[in-house]
C-alpha positions in Angstrom: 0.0 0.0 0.0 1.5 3.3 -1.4 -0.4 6.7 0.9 0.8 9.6 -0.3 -1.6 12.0 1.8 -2.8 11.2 5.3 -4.7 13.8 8.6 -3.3 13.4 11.9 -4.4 14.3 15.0 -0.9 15.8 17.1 -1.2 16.9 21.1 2.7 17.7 22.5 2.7 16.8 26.5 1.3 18.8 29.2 3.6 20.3 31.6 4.0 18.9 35.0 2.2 20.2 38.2 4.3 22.5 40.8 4.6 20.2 44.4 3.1 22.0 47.5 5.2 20.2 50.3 7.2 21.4 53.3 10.5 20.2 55.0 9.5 17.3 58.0 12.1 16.0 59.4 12.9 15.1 63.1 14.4 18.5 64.9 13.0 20.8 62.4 9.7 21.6 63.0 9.6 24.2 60.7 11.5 23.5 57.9 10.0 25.6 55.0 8.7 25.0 51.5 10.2 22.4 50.2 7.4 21.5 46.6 9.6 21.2 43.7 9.0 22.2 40.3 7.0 19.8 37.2 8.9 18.7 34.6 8.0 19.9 31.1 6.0 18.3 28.3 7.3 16.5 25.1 7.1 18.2 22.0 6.3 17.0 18.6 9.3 16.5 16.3 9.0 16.2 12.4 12.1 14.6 11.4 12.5 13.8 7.5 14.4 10.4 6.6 15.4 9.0 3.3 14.1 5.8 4.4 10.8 6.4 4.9 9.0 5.8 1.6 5.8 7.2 2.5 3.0 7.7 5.1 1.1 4.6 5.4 2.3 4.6 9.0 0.3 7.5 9.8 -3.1 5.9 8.3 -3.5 3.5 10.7 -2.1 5.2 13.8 -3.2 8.9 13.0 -3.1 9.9 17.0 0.4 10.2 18.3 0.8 12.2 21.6 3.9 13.3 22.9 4.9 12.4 27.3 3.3 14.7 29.8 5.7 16.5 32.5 6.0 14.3 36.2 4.1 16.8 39.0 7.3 17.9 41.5 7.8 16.4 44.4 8.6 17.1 48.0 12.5 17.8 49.2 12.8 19.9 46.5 12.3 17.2 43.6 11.9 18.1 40.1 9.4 16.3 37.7 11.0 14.4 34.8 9.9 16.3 31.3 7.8 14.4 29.3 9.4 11.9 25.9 9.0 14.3 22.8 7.0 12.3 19.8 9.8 12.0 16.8 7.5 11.7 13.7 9.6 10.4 11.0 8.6 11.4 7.6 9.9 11.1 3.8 11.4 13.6 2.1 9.3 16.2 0.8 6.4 16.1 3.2 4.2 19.1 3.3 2.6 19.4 6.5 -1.0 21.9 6.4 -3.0 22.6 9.2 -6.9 22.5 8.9 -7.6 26.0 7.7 -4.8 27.0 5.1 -3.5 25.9 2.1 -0.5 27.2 2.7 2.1 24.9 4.6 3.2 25.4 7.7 6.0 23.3 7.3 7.8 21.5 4.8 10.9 18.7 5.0 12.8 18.3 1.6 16.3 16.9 2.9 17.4 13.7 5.0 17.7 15.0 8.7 15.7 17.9 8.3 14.1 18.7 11.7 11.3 21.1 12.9 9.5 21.6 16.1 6.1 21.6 14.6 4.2 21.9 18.7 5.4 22.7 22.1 5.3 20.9 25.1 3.5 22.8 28.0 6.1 24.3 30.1 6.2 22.4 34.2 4.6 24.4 36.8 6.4 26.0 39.6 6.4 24.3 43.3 6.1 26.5 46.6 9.7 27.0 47.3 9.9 29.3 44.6 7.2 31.6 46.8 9.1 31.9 50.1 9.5 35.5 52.0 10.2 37.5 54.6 6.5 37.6 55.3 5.3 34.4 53.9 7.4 32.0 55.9 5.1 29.0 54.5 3.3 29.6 51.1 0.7 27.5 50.2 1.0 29.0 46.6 1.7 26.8 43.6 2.0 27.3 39.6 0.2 24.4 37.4 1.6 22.9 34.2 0.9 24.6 31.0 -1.0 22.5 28.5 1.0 21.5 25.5 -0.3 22.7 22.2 -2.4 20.4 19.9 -3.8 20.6 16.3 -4.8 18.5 13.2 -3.0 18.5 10.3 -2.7 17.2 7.0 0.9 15.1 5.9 1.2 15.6 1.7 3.9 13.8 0.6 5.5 15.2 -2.7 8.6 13.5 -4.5 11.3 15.4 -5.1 12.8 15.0 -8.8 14.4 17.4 -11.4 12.7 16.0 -14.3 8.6 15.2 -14.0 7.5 12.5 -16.6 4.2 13.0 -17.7 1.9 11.3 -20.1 -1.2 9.1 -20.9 -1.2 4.7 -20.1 0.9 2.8 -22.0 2.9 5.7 -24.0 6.3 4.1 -22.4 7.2 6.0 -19.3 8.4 2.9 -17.1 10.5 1.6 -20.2 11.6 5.2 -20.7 12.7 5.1 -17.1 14.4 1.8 -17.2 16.4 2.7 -20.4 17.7 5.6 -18.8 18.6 4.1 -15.1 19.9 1.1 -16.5 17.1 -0.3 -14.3 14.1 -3.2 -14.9 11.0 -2.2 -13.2 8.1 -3.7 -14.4 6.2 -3.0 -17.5 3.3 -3.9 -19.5 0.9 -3.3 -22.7 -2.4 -2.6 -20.3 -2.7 1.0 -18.7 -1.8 1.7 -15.6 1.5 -0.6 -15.0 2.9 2.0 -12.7 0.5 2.4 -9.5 2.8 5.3 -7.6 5.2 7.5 -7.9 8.9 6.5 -8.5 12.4 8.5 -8.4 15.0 7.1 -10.5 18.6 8.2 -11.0 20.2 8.9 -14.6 23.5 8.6 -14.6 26.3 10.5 -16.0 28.8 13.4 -15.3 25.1 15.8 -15.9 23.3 13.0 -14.0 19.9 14.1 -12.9 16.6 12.1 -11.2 13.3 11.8 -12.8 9.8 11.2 -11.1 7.7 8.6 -12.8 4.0 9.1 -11.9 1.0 7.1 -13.2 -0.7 7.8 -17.0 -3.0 10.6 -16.9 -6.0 10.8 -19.7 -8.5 12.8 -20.4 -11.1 14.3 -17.9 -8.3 13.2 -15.1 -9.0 16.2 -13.4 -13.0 15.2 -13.2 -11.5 12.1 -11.8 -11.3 9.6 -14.4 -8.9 7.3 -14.6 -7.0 7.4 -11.3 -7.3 11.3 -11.4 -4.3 13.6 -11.5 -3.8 14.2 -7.9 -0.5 12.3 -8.2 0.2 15.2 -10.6 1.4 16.7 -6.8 4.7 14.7 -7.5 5.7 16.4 -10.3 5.1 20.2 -8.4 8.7 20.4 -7.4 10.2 19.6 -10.7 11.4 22.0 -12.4 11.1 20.3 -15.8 8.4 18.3 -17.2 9.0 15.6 -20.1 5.7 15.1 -22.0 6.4 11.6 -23.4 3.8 10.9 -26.4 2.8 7.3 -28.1 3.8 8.4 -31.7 3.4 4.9 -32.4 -0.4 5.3 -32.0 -0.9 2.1 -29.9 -3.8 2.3 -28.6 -5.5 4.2 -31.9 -5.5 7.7 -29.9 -3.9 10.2 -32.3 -0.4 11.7 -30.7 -1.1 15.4 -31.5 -4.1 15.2 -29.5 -2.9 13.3 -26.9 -0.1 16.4 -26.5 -3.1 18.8 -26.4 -5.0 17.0 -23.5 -1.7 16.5 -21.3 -1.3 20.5 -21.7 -5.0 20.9 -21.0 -5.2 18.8 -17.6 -1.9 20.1 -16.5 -3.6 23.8 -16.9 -6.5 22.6 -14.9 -4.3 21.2 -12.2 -3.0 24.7 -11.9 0.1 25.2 -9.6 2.1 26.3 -12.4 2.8 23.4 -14.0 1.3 24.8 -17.3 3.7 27.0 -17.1 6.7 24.7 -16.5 9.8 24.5 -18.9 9.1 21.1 -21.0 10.0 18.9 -23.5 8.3 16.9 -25.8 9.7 12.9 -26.4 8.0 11.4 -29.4 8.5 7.9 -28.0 7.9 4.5 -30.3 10.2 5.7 -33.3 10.4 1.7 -34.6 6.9 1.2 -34.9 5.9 1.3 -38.5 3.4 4.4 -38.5 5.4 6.3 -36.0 7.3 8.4 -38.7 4.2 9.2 -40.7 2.4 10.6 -37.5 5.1 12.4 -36.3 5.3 14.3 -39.8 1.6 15.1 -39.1 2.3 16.4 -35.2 4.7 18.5 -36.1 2.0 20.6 -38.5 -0.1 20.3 -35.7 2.0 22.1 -33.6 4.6 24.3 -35.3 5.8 25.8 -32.6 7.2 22.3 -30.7 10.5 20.4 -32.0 9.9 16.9 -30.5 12.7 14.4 -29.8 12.4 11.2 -31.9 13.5 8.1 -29.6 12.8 4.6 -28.8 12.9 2.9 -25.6 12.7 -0.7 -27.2 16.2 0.3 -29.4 17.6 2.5 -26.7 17.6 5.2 -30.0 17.4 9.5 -29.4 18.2 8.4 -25.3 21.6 10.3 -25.6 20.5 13.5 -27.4 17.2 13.5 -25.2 19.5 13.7 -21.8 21.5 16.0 -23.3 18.7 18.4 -23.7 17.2 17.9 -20.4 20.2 18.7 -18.7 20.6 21.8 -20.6 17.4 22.7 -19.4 18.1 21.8 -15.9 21.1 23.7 -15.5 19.0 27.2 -16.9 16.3 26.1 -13.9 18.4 25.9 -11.5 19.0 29.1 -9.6 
């Protein structure tokens, strides 16, 4: 099971109660205040680690609670502060609370750390309240609550190049040609179920995000939707890889248009991302007579011929991409 999006429910640890207590001991009848101070409560920790995949833990155990604060004791005896909850999470988790849509938080790298709540700070025993006039206070200071919220984990891969297209057009075989990898592939849609990153090798080596086929009416959820489309918002290219083969009878130039159409209805600016266009399925015998007719279709696009089954156009098409990468990158 691949979960990509989860809501928690986070409380950090109360803080512990002050002690009201005074000194008994044999010969000293009046020994004073003596209540020591509670011990604070745990926070909650967001730590990001490279080898967590995704959230599923958080699905089944969306409650996690960080230690409450020990109340103080007598003879001057602190509480012990509550265990802090360490929530580890992959890379590139966006964390939201319930009325924004803007982040509060975000962890891109291994060993990234942020205190996302506070633990209530330990209350205060009756030592602290001795004077020259109050010889035995009976005064005490209670433990703060710790802070508590819901929020919403969105996981997001991070990648330098976003493949994007519709079932079947290649991307897994695209992928594997390029990583030197064999993940698995088939002629039915859908083969790939969740995101993947992959590394491409090479002195301008660079990683690319494979996400599931999109078609048509995605974004009125057909298909599986586009809502993995979230995996390609950090990339700052996209690679629109098209069946020029025709495979499945759908006609290439169209299938460019509707990838460009559900990406502007996605929004986030992915419409407007630098891309590239891979005509993919050069061998196939009516590949060269439809790419003749995409490129009147649209003029304006110089698409790169290759083939993932002949490992053909691989080189020049990496070449590009990281020429494109390097004028991204800031």
């Amino acid at each position: 099971m691949f979960v990509d999006e989860v809501t928690v429910f986070l409380a950090a640890g109360d803080g512990g109660h002050g002690c009201l207590s005074f000194r008994r001991e044999k010969y000293i009848p009046k020994g004073g205040p003596d209540g020591g101070d509670g011990g604070n409560g745990g926070s909650v920790i967001l730590l990001c680690d490279h080898n967590v995949g995704d959230l599923v833990d958080y699905k089944f155990t969306p409650h996690r609670r960080a230690g409450s604060g020990q109340s103080g004791m007598g003879s001057q005896r602190h509480g012990r502060n509550g265990a802090d909850e360490i929530l580890r999470v992959p890379e590139g988790t966006a964390v939201y609370g319930t009325d924004s849509e803007d982040p509060v938080a975000e962890l891109l790298r291994d060993g990234d750390r942020i205190l996302l709540l506070r633990g209530g700070k330990g209350g205060l025993g009756n030592e602290h309240f001795k004077t020259s006039t109050d010889r035995a206070p009976r005064r005490t200071i209670p433990g703060e609550p710790g802070e508590s919220g819901q929020f919403r984990f969105e996981m997001k891969v991070i990648a330098q190049v976003g493949l994007v297209g519709f079932p079947n057009a290649g991307k897994s075989s695209l992928t594997n040609a390029l990583t030197a990898t064999e993940r698995p592939t088939g002629t039915y849609p859908f083969t790939t179920l969740h995101p993947k990153v992959a590394v491409v090798p090479g002195e301008n080596g660079f990683t690319v995000a494979d996400i599931p086929g999109l078609i048509g009416g995605a974004h009125a959820g057909r298909g599986l939707g586009f809502r993995f489309l979230r995996h390609v918002e950090r990339c700052p290219i996209l690679l629109l890889l098209i069946d020029m083969g025709a495979v499945d009878g759908r006609k290439p130039w169209e299938d460019f248009s509707e990838l460009r159409e559900e990406l502007r209805l996605y929004g986030r600016g992915l419409a407007d991302r630098p891309f590239l266009v891979a005509a993919n399925k050069m061998d196939l015998p009516t590949a060269e007579k439809n790419l003749q007719i995409f490129r009147k279709k649209h003029p304006n696009l110089v698409p790169i011929p290759i083939s993932c089954g002949e490992r053909s156009g691989l080189k020049e098409l990496c070449e590009q991409l990281s020429t494109l990468i390097r004028r991204a990158s800031p």
